[in-house]
KOLLUM-710857 format. One record per residue: x, y negated, z negated of N, C-alpha, C in turn; residue in three letters. Coordinates in steps of 0.001 Angstrom, whole numbers, padded with zeros to 6 digits, always signed. Layout:
XYZXYZXYZAla...
This chain:
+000844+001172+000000+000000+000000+000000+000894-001241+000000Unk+000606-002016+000688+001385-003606+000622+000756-004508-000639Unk+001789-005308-000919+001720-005899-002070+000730-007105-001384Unk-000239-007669-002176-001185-008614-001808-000350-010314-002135Unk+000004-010899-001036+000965-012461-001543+000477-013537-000627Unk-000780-013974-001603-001588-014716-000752-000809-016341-000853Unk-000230-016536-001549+000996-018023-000798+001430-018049-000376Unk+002722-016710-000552+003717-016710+000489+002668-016560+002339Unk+001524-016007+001947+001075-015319+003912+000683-017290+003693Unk-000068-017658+002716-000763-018774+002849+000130-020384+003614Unk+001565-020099+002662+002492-020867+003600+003013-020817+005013Unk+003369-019193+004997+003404-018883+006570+002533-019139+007085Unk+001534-018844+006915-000153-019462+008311+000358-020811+008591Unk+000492-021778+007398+000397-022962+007243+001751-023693+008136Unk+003027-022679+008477+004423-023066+009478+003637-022584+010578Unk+003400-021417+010584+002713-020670+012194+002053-022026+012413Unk+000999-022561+011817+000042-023602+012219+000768-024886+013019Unk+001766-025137+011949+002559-026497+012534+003570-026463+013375Unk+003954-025255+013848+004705-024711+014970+003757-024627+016080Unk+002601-024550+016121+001594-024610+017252+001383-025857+017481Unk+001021-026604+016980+000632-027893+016655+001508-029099+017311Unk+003049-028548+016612+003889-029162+017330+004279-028800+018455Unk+004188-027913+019270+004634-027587+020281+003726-027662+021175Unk+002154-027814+020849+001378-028069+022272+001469-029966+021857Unk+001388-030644+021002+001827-031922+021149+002939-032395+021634Unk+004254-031862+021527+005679-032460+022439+005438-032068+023462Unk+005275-030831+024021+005222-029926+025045+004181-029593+025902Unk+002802-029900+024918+001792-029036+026145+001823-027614+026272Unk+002745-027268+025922+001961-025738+025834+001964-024918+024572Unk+000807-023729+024939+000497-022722+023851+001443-021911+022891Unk+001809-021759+021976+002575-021376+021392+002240-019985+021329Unk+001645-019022+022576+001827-017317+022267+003097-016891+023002Unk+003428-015842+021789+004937-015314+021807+005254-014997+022562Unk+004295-014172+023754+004566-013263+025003+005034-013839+026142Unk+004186-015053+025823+004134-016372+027276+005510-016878+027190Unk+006224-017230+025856+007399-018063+025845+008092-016624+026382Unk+008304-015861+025201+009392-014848+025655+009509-014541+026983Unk+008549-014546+028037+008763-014395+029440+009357-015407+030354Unk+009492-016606+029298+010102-017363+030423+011626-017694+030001Unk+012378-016494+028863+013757-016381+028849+014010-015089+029290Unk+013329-014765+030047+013599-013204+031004+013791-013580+031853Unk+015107-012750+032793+015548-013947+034329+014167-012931+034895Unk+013668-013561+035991+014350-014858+036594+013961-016349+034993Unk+014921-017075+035054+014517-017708+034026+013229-018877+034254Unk+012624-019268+033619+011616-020589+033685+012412-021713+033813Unk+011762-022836+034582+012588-024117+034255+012433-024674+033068Unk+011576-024242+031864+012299-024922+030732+012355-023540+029410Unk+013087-022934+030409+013823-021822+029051+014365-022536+027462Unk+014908-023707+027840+015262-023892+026955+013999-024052+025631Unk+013419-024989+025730+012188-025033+024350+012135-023344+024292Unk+012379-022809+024734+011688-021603+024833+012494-020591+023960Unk+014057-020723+024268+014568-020097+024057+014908-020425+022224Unk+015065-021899+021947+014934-022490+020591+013621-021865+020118Unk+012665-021705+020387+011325-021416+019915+011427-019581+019307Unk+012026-019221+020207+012262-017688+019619+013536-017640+019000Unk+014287-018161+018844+015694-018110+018529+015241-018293+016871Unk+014320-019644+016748+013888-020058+015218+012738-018899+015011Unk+012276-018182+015426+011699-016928+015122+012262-016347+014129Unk+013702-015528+015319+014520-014570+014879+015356-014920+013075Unk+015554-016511+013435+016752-016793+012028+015933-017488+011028Unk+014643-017857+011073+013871-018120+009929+013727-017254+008899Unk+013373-016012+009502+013359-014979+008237+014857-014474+007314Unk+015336-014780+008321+017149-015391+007615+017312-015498+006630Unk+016782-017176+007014+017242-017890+005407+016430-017843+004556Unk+014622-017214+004825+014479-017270+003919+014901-016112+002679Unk+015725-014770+003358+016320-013278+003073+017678-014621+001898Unk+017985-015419+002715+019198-016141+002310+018712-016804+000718Unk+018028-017691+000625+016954-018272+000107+016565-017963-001195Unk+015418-016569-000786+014578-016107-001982+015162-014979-001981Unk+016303-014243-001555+016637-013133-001907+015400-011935-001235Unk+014360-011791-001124+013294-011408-000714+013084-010184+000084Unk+013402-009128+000705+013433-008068+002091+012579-007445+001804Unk+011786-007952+002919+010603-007043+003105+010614-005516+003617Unk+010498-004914+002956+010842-003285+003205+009718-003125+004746Unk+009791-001964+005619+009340-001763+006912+009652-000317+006760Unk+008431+000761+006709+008976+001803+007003+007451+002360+007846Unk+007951+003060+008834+007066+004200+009580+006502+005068+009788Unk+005449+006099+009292+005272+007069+009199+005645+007656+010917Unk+005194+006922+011836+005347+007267+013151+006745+007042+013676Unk+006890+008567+014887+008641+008359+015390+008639+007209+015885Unk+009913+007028+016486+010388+005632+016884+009793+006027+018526Unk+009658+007301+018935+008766+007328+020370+007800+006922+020446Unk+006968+007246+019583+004821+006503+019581+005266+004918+018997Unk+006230+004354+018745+006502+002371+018519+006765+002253+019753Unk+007751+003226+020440+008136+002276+021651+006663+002578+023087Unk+006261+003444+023316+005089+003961+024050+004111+003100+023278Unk+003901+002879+022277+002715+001879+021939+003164-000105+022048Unk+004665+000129+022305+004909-001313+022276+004292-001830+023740Unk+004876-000739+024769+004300-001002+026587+003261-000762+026326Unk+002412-000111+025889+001071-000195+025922+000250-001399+025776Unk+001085-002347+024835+000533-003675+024025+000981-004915+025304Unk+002057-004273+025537+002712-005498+027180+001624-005245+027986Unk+001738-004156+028618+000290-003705+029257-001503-004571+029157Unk-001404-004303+027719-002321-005615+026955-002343-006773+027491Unk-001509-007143+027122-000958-008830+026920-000990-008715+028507Unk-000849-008667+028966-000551-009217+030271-002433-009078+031392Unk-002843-007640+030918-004399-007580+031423-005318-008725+030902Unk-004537-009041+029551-005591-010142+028431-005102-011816+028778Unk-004078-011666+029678-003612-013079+029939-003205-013497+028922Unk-002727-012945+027601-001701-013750+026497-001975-012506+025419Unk-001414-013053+024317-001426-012578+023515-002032-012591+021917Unk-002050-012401+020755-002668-012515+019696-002351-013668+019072Unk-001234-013939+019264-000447-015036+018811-001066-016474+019736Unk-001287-016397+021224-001804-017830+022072-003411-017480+021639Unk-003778-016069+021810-005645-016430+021771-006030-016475+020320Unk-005838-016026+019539-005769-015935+017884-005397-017273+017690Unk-004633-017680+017451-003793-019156+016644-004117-020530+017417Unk-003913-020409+018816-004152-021747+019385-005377-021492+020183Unk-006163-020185+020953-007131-020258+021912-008278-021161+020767Unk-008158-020129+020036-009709-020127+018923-009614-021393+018254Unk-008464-022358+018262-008213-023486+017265-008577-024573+018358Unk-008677-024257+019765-008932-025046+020999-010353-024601+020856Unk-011018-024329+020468-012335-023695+021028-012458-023092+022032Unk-011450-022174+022437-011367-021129+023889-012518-020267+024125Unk-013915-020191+024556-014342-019005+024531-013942-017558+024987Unk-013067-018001+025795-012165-016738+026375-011190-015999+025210Unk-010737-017089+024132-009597-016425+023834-010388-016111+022469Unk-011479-016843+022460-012649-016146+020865-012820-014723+021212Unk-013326-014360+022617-013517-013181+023174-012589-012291+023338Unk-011176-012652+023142-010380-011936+023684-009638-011207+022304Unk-009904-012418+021004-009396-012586+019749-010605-011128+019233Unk-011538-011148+019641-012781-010006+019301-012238-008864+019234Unk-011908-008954+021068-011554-007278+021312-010192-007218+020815Unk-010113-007507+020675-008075-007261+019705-008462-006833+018857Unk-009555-007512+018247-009709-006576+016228-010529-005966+016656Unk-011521-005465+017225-012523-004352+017523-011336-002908+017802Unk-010795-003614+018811-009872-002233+018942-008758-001634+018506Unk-008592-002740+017548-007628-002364+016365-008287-001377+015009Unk-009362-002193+014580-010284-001347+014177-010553+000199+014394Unk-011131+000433+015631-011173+001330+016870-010162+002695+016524Unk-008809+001687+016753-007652+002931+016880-007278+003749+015285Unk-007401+002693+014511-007171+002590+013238-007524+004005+012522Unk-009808+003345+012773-010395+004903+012403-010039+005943+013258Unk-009859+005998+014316-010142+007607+014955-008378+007896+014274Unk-007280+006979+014665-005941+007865+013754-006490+008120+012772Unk-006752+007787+011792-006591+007912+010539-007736+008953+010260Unk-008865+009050+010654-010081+009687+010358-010562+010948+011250Unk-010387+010587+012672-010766+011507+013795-009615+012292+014161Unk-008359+012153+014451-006745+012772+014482-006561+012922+013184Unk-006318+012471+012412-005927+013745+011110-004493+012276+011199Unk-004155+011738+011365-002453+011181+011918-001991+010211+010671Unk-001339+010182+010463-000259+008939+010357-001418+007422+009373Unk
Protein backbone atom coordinates (compact mmCIF):
# COMPACT_ATOMS: atom_id res chain seq x y z
CA UNK A 1 0.00 0.00 0.00
CA UNK A 2 1.38 3.61 -0.62
CA UNK A 3 1.72 5.90 2.07
CA UNK A 4 -1.19 8.61 1.81
CA UNK A 5 0.96 12.46 1.54
CA UNK A 6 -1.59 14.72 0.75
CA UNK A 7 1.00 18.02 0.80
CA UNK A 8 3.72 16.71 -0.49
CA UNK A 9 1.07 15.32 -3.91
CA UNK A 10 -0.76 18.77 -2.85
CA UNK A 11 2.49 20.87 -3.60
CA UNK A 12 3.40 18.88 -6.57
CA UNK A 13 -0.15 19.46 -8.31
CA UNK A 14 0.40 22.96 -7.24
CA UNK A 15 4.42 23.07 -9.48
CA UNK A 16 2.71 20.67 -12.19
CA UNK A 17 0.04 23.60 -12.22
CA UNK A 18 2.56 26.50 -12.53
CA UNK A 19 4.70 24.71 -14.97
CA UNK A 20 1.59 24.61 -17.25
CA UNK A 21 0.63 27.89 -16.66
CA UNK A 22 3.89 29.16 -17.33
CA UNK A 23 4.63 27.59 -20.28
CA UNK A 24 1.38 28.07 -22.27
CA UNK A 25 1.83 31.92 -21.15
CA UNK A 26 5.68 32.46 -22.44
CA UNK A 27 5.22 29.93 -25.05
CA UNK A 28 1.79 29.04 -26.14
CA UNK A 29 1.96 25.74 -25.83
CA UNK A 30 0.50 22.72 -23.85
CA UNK A 31 2.58 21.38 -21.39
CA UNK A 32 1.83 17.32 -22.27
CA UNK A 33 4.94 15.31 -21.81
CA UNK A 34 4.57 13.26 -25.00
CA UNK A 35 4.13 16.37 -27.28
CA UNK A 36 7.40 18.06 -25.84
CA UNK A 37 9.39 14.85 -25.65
CA UNK A 38 8.76 14.39 -29.44
CA UNK A 39 10.10 17.36 -30.42
CA UNK A 40 13.76 16.38 -28.85
CA UNK A 41 13.60 13.20 -31.00
CA UNK A 42 15.55 13.95 -34.33
CA UNK A 43 14.35 14.86 -36.59
CA UNK A 44 14.52 17.71 -34.03
CA UNK A 45 11.62 20.59 -33.69
CA UNK A 46 12.59 24.12 -34.26
CA UNK A 47 12.30 24.92 -30.73
CA UNK A 48 13.82 21.82 -29.05
CA UNK A 49 15.26 23.89 -26.95
CA UNK A 50 12.19 25.03 -24.35
CA UNK A 51 11.69 21.60 -24.83
CA UNK A 52 14.57 20.10 -24.06
CA UNK A 53 14.93 22.49 -20.59
CA UNK A 54 11.32 21.42 -19.91
CA UNK A 55 12.26 17.69 -19.62
CA UNK A 56 15.69 18.11 -18.53
CA UNK A 57 13.89 20.06 -15.22
CA UNK A 58 11.70 16.93 -15.12
CA UNK A 59 14.52 14.57 -14.88
CA UNK A 60 16.75 16.79 -12.03
CA UNK A 61 13.87 18.12 -9.93
CA UNK A 62 13.36 14.98 -8.24
CA UNK A 63 17.15 15.39 -7.62
CA UNK A 64 17.24 17.89 -5.41
CA UNK A 65 14.48 17.27 -3.92
CA UNK A 66 16.32 13.28 -3.07
CA UNK A 67 19.20 16.14 -2.31
CA UNK A 68 16.95 18.27 -0.11
CA UNK A 69 14.58 16.11 1.98
CA UNK A 70 16.64 13.13 1.91
CA UNK A 71 13.29 11.41 0.71
CA UNK A 72 13.43 8.07 -2.09
CA UNK A 73 10.60 7.04 -3.11
CA UNK A 74 10.84 3.28 -3.20
CA UNK A 75 9.34 1.76 -6.91
CA UNK A 76 8.98 -1.80 -7.00
CA UNK A 77 7.07 -4.20 -9.58
CA UNK A 78 5.27 -7.07 -9.20
CA UNK A 79 5.35 -7.27 -13.15
CA UNK A 80 8.64 -8.36 -15.39
CA UNK A 81 10.39 -5.63 -16.88
CA UNK A 82 8.77 -7.33 -20.37
CA UNK A 83 4.82 -6.50 -19.58
CA UNK A 84 6.50 -2.37 -18.52
CA UNK A 85 8.14 -2.28 -21.65
CA UNK A 86 5.09 -3.96 -24.05
CA UNK A 87 2.72 -1.88 -21.94
CA UNK A 88 4.91 1.31 -22.28
CA UNK A 89 4.30 1.00 -26.59
CA UNK A 90 1.07 0.20 -25.92
CA UNK A 91 0.53 3.67 -24.03
CA UNK A 92 2.71 5.50 -27.18
CA UNK A 93 0.29 3.70 -29.26
CA UNK A 94 -2.32 5.62 -26.96
CA UNK A 95 -0.96 8.83 -26.92
CA UNK A 96 -0.55 9.22 -30.27
CA UNK A 97 -4.40 7.58 -31.42
CA UNK A 98 -5.59 10.14 -28.43
CA UNK A 99 -3.61 13.08 -29.94
CA UNK A 100 -1.70 13.75 -26.50
CA UNK A 101 -1.43 12.58 -23.52
CA UNK A 102 -2.67 12.52 -19.70
CA UNK A 103 -0.45 15.04 -18.81
CA UNK A 104 -1.80 17.83 -22.07
CA UNK A 105 -5.64 16.43 -21.77
CA UNK A 106 -5.77 15.94 -17.88
CA UNK A 107 -3.79 19.16 -16.64
CA UNK A 108 -4.15 21.75 -19.38
CA UNK A 109 -7.13 20.26 -21.91
CA UNK A 110 -9.71 20.13 -18.92
CA UNK A 111 -8.21 23.49 -17.26
CA UNK A 112 -8.93 25.05 -21.00
CA UNK A 113 -12.34 23.69 -21.03
CA UNK A 114 -11.37 21.13 -23.89
CA UNK A 115 -14.34 19.00 -24.53
CA UNK A 116 -12.17 16.74 -26.38
CA UNK A 117 -9.60 16.43 -23.83
CA UNK A 118 -12.65 16.15 -20.87
CA UNK A 119 -13.52 13.18 -23.17
CA UNK A 120 -10.38 11.94 -23.68
CA UNK A 121 -9.40 12.59 -19.75
CA UNK A 122 -12.78 10.01 -19.30
CA UNK A 123 -11.55 7.28 -21.31
CA UNK A 124 -8.07 7.26 -19.70
CA UNK A 125 -9.71 6.58 -16.23
CA UNK A 126 -12.52 4.35 -17.52
CA UNK A 127 -9.87 2.23 -18.94
CA UNK A 128 -7.63 2.36 -16.37
CA UNK A 129 -10.28 1.35 -14.18
CA UNK A 130 -11.17 -1.33 -16.87
CA UNK A 131 -7.65 -2.93 -16.88
CA UNK A 132 -7.17 -2.59 -13.24
CA UNK A 133 -10.39 -4.90 -12.40
CA UNK A 134 -10.14 -7.61 -14.95
CA UNK A 135 -5.94 -7.86 -13.75
CA UNK A 136 -6.59 -7.91 -10.54
CA UNK A 137 -10.08 -9.69 -10.36
CA UNK A 138 -10.77 -11.51 -13.80
CA UNK A 139 -6.75 -12.77 -14.48
CA UNK A 140 -5.93 -13.74 -11.11
CA UNK A 141 -2.45 -11.18 -11.92
CA UNK A 142 -0.26 -8.94 -10.36
Amino acid sequence: MTEFTPFASLFGGALIGLAAVLLMALHGRIAGMTGILSGIIPPLAADWDWRAAFIAGAVVAPVFVVALFGDIVAFDSPAPVQLLIIGGLIVGVGVTLGGGCTSGHGVCGIARFSKRSIVATLVFMATTAATVFVIRHVIGGF
